[in-house]
Biopython code that builds the backbone (N, CA, C, O; Angstrom):
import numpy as np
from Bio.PDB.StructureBuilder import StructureBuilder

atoms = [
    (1, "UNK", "N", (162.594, 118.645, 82.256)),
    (1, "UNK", "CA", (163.736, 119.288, 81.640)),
    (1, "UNK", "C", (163.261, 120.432, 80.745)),
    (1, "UNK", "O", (162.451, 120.128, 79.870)),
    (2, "UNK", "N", (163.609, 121.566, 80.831)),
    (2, "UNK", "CA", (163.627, 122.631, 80.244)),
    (2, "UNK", "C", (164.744, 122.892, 79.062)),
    (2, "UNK", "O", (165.961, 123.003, 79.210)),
    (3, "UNK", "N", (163.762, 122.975, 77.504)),
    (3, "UNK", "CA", (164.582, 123.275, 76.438)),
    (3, "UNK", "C", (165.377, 124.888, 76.362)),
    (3, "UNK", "O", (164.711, 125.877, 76.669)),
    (4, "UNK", "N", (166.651, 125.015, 75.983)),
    (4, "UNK", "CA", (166.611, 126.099, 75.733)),
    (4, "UNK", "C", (166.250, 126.647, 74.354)),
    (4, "UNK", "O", (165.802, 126.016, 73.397)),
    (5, "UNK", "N", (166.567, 128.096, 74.453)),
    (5, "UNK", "CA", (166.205, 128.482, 72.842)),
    (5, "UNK", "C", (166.968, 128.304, 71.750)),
    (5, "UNK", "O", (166.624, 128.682, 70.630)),
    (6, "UNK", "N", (168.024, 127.731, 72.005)),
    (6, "UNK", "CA", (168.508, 126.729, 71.073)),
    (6, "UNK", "C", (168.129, 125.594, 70.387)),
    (6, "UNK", "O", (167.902, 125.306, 69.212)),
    (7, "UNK", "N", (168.125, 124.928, 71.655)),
    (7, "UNK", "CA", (167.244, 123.807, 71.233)),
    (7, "UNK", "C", (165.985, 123.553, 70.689)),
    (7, "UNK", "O", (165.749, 122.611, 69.932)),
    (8, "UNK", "N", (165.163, 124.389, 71.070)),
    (8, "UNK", "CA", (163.498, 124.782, 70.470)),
    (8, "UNK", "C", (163.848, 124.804, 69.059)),
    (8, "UNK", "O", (163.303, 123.927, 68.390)),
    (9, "UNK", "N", (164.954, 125.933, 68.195)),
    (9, "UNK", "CA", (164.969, 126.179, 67.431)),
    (9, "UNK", "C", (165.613, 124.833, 66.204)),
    (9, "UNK", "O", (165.466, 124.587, 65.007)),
    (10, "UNK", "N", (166.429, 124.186, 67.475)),
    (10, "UNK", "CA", (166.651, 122.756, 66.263)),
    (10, "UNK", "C", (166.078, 121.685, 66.371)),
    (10, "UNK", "O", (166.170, 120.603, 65.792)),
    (11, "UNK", "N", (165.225, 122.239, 67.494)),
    (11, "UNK", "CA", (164.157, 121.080, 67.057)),
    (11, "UNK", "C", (162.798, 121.088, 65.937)),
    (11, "UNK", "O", (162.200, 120.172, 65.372)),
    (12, "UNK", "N", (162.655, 122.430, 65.925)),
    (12, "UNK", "CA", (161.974, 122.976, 64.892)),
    (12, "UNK", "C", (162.408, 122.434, 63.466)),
    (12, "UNK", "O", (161.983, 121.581, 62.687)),
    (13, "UNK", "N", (163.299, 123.199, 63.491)),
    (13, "UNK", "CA", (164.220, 122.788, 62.125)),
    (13, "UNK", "C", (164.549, 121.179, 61.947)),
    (13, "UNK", "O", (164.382, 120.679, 60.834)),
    (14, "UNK", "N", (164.836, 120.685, 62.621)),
    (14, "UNK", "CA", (164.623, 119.578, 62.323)),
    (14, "UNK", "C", (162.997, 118.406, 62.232)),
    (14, "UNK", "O", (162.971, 117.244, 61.826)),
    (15, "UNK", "N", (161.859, 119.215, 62.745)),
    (15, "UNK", "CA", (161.587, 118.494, 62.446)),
    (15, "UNK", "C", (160.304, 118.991, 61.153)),
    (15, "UNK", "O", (159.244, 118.448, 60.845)),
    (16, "UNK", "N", (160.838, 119.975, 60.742)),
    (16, "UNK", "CA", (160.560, 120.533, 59.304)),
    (16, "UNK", "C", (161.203, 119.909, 58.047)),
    (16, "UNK", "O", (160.742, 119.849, 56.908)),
    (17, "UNK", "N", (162.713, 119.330, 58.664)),
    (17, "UNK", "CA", (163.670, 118.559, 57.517)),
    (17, "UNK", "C", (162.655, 117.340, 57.126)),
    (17, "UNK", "O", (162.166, 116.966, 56.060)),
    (18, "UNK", "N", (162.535, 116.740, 58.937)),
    (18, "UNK", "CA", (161.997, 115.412, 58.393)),
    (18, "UNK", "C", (160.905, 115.224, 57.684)),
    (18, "UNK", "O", (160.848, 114.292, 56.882)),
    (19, "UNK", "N", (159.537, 116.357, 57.931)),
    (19, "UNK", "CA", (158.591, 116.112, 57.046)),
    (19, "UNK", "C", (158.700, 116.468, 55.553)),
    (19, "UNK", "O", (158.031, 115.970, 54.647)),
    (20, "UNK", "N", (159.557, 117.314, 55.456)),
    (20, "UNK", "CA", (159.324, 117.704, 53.804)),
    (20, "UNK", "C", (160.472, 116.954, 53.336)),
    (20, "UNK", "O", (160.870, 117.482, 52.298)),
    (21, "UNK", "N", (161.465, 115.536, 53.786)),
    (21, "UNK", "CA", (162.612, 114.798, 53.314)),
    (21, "UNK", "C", (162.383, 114.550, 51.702)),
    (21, "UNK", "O", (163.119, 114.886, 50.775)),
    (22, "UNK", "N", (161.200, 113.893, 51.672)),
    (22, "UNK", "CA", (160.939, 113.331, 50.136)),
    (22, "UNK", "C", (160.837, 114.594, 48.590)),
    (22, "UNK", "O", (161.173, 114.481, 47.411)),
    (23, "UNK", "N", (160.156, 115.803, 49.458)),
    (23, "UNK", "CA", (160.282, 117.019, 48.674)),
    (23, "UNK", "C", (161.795, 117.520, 48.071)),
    (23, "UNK", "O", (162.293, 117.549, 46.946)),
    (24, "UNK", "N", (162.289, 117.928, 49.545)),
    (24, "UNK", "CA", (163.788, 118.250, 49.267)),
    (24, "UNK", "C", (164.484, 117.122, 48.639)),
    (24, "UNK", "O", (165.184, 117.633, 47.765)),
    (25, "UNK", "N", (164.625, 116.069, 48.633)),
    (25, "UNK", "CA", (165.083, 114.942, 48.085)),
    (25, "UNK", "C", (164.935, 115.381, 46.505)),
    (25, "UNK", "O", (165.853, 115.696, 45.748)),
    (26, "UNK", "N", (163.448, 115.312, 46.201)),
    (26, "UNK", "CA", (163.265, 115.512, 44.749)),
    (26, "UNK", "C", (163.780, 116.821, 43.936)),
    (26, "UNK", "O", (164.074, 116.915, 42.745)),
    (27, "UNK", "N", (163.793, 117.735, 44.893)),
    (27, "UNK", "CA", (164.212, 119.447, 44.433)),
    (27, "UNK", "C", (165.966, 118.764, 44.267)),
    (27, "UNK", "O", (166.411, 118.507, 43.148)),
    (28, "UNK", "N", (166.687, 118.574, 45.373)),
    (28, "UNK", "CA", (167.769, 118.352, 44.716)),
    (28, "UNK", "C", (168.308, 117.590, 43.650)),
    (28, "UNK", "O", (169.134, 117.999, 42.834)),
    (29, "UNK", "N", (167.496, 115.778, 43.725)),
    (29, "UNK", "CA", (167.858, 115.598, 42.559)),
    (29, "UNK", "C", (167.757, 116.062, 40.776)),
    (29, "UNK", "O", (168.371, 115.778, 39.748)),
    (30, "UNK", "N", (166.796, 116.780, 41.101)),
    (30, "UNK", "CA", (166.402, 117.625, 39.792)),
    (30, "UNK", "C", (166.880, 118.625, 39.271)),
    (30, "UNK", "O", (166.665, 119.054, 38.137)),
    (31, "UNK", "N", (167.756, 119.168, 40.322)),
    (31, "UNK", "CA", (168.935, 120.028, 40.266)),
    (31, "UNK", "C", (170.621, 119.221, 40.360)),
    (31, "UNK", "O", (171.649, 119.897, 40.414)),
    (32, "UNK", "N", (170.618, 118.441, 40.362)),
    (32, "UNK", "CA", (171.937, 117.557, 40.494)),
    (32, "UNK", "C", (173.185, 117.943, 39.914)),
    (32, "UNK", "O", (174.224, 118.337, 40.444)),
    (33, "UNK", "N", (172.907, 117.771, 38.835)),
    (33, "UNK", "CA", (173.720, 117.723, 37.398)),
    (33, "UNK", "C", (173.844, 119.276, 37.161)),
    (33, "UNK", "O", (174.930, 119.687, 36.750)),
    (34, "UNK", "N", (172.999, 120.020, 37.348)),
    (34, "UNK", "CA", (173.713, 121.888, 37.541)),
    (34, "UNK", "C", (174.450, 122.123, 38.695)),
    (34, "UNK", "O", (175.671, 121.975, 38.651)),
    (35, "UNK", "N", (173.769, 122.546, 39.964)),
    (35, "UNK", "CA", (174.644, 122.948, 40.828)),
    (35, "UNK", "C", (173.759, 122.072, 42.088)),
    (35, "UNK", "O", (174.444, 121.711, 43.045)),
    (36, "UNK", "N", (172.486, 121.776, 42.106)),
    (36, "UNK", "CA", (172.395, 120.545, 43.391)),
    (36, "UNK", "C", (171.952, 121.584, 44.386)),
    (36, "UNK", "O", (172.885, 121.999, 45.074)),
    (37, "UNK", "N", (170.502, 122.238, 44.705)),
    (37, "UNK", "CA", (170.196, 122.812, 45.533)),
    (37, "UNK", "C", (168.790, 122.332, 46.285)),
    (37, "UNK", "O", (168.288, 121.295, 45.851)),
    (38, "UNK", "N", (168.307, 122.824, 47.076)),
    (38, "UNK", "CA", (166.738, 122.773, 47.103)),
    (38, "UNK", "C", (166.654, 124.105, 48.657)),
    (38, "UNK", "O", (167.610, 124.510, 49.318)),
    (39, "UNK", "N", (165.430, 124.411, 48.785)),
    (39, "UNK", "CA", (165.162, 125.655, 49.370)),
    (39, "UNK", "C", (163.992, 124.800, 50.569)),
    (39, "UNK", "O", (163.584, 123.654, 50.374)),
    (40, "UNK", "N", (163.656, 125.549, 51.633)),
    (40, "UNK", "CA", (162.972, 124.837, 52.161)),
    (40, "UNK", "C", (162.375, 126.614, 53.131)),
    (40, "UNK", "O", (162.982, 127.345, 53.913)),
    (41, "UNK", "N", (160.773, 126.687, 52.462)),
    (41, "UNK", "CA", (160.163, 127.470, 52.744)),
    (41, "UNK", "C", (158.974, 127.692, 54.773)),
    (41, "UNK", "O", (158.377, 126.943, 55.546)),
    (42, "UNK", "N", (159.208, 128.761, 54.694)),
    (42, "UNK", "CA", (158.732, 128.602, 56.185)),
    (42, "UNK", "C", (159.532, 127.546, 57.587)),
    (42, "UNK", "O", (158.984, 126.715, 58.311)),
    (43, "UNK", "N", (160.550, 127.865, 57.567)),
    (43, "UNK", "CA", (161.636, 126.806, 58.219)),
    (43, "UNK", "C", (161.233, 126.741, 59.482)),
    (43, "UNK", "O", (161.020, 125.760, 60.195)),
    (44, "UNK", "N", (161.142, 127.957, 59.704)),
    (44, "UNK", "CA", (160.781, 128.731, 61.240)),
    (44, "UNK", "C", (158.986, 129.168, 61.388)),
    (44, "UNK", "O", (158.294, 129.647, 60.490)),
    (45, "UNK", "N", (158.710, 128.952, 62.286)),
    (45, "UNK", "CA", (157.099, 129.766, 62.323)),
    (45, "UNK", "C", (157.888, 131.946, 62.051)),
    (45, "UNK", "O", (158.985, 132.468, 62.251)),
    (46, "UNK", "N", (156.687, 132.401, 61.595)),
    (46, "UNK", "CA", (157.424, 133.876, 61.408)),
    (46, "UNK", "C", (157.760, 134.652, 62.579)),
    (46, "UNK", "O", (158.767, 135.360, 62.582)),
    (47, "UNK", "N", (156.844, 134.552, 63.758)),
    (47, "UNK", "CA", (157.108, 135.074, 65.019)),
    (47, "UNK", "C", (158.780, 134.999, 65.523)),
    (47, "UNK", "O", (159.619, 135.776, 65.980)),
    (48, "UNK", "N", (158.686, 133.565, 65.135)),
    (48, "UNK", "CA", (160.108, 133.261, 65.903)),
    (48, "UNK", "C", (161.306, 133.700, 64.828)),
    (48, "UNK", "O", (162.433, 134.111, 65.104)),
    (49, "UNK", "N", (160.705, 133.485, 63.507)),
    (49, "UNK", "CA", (162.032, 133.971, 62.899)),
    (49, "UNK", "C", (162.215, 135.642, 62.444)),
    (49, "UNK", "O", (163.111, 136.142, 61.763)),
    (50, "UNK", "N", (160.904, 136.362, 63.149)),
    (50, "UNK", "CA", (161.177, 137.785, 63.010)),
    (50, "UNK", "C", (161.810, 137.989, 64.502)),
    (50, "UNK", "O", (162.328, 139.103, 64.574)),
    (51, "UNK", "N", (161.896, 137.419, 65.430)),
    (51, "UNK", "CA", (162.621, 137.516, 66.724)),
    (51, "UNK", "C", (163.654, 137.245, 66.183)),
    (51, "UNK", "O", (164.267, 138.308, 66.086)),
    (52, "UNK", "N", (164.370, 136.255, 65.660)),
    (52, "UNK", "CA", (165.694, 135.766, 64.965)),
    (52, "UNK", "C", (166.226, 136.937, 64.536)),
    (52, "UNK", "O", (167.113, 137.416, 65.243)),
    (53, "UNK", "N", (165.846, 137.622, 63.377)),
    (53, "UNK", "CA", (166.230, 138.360, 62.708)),
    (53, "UNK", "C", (166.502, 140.223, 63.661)),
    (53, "UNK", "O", (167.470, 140.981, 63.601)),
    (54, "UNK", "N", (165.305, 140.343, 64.357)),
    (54, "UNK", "CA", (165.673, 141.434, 65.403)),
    (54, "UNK", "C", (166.835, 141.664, 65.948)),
    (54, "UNK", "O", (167.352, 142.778, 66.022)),
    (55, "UNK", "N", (167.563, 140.075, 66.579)),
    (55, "UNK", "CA", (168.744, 140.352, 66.824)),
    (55, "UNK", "C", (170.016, 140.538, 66.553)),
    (55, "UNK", "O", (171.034, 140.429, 67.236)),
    (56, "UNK", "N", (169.749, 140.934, 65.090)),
    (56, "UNK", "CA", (171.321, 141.121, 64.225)),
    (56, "UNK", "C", (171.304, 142.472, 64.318)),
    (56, "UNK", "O", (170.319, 143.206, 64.230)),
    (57, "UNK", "N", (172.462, 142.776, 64.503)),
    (57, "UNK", "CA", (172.808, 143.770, 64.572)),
    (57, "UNK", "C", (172.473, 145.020, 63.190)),
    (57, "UNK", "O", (172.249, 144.543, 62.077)),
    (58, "UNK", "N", (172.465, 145.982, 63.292)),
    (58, "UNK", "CA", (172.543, 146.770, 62.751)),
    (58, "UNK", "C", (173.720, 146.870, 61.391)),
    (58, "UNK", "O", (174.896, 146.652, 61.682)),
    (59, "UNK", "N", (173.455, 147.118, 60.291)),
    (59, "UNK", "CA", (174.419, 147.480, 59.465)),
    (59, "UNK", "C", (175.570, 147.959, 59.844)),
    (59, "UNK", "O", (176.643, 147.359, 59.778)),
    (60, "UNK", "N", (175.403, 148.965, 60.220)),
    (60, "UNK", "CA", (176.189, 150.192, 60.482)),
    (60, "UNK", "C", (177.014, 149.396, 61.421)),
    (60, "UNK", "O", (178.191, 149.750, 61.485)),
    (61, "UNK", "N", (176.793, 148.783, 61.876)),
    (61, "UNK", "CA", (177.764, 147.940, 62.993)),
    (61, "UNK", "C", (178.294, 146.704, 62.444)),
    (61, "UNK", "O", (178.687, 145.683, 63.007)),
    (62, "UNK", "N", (178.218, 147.017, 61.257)),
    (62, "UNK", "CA", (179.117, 145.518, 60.611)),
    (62, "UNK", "C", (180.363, 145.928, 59.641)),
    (62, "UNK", "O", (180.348, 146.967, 58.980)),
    (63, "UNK", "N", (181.361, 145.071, 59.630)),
    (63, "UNK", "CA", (181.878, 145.645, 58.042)),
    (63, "UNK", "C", (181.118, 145.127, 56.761)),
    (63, "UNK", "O", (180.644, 144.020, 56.507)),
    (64, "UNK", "N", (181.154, 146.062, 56.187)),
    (64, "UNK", "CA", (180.697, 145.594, 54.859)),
    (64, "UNK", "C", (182.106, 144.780, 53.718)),
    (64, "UNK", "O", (183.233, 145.275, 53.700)),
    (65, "UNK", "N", (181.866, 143.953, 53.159)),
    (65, "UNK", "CA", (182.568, 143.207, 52.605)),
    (65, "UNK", "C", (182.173, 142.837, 50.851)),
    (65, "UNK", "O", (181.308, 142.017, 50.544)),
    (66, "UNK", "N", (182.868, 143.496, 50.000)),
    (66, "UNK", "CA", (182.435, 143.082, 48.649)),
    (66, "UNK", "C", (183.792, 142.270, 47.848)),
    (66, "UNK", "O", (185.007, 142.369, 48.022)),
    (67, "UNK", "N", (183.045, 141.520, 46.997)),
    (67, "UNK", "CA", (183.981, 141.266, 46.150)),
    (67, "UNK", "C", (183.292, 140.978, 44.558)),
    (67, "UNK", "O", (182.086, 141.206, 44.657)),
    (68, "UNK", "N", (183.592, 140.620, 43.343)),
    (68, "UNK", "CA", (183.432, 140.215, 42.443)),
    (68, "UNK", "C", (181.691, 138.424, 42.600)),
    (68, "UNK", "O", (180.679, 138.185, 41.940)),
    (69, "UNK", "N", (182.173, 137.943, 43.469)),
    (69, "UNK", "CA", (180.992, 136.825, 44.073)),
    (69, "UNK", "C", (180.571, 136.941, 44.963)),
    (69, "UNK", "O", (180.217, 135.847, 45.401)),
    (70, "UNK", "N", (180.249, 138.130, 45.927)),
    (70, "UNK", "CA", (179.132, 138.009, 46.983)),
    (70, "UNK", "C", (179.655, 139.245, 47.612)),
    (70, "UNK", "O", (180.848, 139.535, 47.524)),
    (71, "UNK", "N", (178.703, 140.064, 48.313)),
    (71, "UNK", "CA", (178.631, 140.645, 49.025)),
    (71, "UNK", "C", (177.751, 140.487, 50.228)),
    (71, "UNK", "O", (176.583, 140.098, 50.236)),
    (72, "UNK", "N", (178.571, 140.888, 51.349)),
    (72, "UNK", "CA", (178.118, 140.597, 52.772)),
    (72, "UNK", "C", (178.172, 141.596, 53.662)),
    (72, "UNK", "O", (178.521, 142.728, 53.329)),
    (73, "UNK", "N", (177.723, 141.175, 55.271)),
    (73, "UNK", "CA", (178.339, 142.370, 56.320)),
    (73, "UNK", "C", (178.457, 140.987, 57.225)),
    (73, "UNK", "O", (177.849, 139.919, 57.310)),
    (74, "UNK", "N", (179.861, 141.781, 57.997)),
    (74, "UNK", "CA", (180.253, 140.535, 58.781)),
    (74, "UNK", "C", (180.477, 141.262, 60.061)),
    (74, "UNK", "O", (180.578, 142.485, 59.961)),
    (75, "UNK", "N", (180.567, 140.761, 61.181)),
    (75, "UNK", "CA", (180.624, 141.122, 62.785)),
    (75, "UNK", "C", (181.394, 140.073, 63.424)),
    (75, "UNK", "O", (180.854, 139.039, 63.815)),
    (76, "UNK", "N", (182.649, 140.302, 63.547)),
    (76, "UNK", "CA", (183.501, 139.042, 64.405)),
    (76, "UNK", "C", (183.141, 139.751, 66.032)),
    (76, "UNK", "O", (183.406, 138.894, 66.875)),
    (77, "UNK", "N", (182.715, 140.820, 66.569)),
    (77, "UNK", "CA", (182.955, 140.652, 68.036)),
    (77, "UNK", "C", (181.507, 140.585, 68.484)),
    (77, "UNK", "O", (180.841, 141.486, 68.995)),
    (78, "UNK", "N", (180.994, 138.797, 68.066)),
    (78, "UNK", "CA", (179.932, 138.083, 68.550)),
    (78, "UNK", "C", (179.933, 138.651, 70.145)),
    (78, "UNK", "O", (178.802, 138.903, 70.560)),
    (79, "UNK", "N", (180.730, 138.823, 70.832)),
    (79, "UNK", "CA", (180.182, 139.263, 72.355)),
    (79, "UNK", "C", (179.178, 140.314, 72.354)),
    (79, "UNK", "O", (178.420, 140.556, 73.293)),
    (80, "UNK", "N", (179.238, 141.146, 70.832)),
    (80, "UNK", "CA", (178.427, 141.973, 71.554)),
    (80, "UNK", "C", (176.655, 142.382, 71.422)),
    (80, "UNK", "O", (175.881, 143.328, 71.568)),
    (81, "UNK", "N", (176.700, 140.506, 70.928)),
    (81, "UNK", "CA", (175.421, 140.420, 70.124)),
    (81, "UNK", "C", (174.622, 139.370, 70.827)),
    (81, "UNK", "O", (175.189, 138.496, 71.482)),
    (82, "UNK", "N", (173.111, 139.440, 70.691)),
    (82, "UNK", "CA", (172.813, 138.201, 71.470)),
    (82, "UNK", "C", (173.478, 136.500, 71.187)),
    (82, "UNK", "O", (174.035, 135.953, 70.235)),
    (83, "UNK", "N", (173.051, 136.056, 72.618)),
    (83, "UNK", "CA", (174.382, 134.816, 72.440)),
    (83, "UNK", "C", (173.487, 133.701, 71.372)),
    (83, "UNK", "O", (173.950, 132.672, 70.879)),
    (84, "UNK", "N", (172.286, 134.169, 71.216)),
    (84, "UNK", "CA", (172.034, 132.962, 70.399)),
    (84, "UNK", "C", (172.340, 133.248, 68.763)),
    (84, "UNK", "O", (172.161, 132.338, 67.953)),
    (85, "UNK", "N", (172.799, 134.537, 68.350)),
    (85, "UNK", "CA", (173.602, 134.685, 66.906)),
    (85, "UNK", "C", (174.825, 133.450, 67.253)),
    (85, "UNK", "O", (174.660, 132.443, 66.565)),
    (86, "UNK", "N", (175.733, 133.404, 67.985)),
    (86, "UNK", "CA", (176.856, 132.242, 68.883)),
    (86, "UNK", "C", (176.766, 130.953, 67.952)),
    (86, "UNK", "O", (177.641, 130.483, 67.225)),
    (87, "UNK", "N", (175.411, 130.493, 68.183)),
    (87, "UNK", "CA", (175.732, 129.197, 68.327)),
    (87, "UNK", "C", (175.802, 128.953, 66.475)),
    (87, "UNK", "O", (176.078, 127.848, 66.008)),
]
sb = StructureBuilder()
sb.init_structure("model")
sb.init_model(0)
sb.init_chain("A")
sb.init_seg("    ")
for serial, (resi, resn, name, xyz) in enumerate(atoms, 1):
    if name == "N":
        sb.init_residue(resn, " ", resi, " ")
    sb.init_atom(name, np.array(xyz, "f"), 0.0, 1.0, " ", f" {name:<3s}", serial, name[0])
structure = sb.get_structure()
């Protein structure tokens, strides 16, 4: 059976969750009582997540979106982007 590149990629990710569980565990509880976060560094090998990142589109091809709490760029016509932005 042949993975796709989907799947490669959550399997990755997942099995990055499972080894660093006890880390992230501790980052969040230590953050609890503020806002409850933890970060999880190198998720992806870089190859694959500078391929990731190649396929977003261009600025200029997004709307830009501001407000008072976040600013973004957003692209609703996913067709015209690779299908693995999609999933």
């Amino acid at each position: 059976m042949t993975l796709t590149g989907t799947e490669v990629i959550s399997n990755l990710i997942y099995k990055k969750l499972k080894s660093e569980r006890a880390a992230l565990s501790e980052n969040f509880e230590a953050s609890r009582l503020k806002i409850g976060f933890f970060y999880i560094d190198d998720l992806l090998p870089e190859n694959l997540a500078q391929k990731c990142f190649s396929m977003f589109p261009d600025k200029a091809e997004m709307r830009s979106l501001k407000s008072v709490s976040e600013y973004k760029h957003v692209s609703a016509q996913m067709d015209k982007h690779d299908k693995l932005l999609e999933v």
